[in-house]
N, C-alpha and C positions, 0 to 999 in steps of 0.2 A: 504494500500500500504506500502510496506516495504521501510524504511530507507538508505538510500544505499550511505549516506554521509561518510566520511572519520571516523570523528569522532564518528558516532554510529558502524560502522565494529568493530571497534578495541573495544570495550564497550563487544560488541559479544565474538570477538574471547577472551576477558579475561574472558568473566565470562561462555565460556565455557571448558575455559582450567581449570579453579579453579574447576568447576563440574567434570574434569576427573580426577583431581588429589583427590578429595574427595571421590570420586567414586569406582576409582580402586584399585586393592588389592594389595597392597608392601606387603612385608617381609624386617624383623629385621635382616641380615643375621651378625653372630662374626666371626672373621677371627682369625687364629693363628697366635702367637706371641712367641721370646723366651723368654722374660718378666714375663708374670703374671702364679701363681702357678694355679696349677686346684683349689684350697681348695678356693682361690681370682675368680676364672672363676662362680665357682658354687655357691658361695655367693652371687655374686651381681647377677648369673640370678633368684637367690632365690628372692632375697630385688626387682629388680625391674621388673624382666618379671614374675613374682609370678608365677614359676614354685615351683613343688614340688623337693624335694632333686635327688630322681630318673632320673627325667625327667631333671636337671640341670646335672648330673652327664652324662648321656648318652649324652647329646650335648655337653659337655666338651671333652669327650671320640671322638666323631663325630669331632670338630671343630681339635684336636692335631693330628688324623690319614686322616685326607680328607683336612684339612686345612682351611676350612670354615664349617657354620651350618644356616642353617635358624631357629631362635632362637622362631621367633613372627610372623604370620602374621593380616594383616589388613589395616583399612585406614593409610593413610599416617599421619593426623593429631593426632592419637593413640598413632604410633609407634615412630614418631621425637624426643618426650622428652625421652622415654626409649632409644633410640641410643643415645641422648646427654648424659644423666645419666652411660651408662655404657663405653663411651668415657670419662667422667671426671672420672672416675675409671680406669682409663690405660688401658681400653680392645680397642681393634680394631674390632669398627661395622658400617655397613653402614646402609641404608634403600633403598632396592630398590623394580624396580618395577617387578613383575610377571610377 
């Protein structure tokens, strides 16, 4: 018989929000800024989205004419420290969800 006290619901409901939030697939997305050069954009997605020079170059080229890019995608738990890493870098990224 299932549990259906106050305190096991809520047990549920987090630890099936933590499964969807591990689960489902976010992206890295960078937003333009008047700030950072490309040569600074295409650097850090070199160092930390370990993209090749090309593939950094054409989402810098993406992110300065469209205004945004989706850099990375994946789990959420992947991608959070590469947004914080290229946010302590003065770029403008978020993580969001698909």
């Amino acid at each position: 018989m299932l549990d259906q006290s106050p305190g096991h619901q809520e047990e549920l409901d987090i630890e099936v929000q933590l499964k969807s939030t591990d689960s489902a697939d976010y992206e890295l997305v960078l937003y333009n800024d008047d700030v950072n050069t490309f040569e600074h954009v295409i650097n850090c997605l070199v160092k930390y989205c370990k993209h090749d020079i090309y593939q950094a170059e054409q989402c810098a080229w993406i992110v300065h004419s469209k205004g945004k890019c989706s850099v990375k995608s994946g789990q959420y738990t992947l991608l959070e420290p590469l947004c914080t890493a290229l946010c302590d870098q003065g770029l403008s990224a978020q993580v969001e969800l698909i």
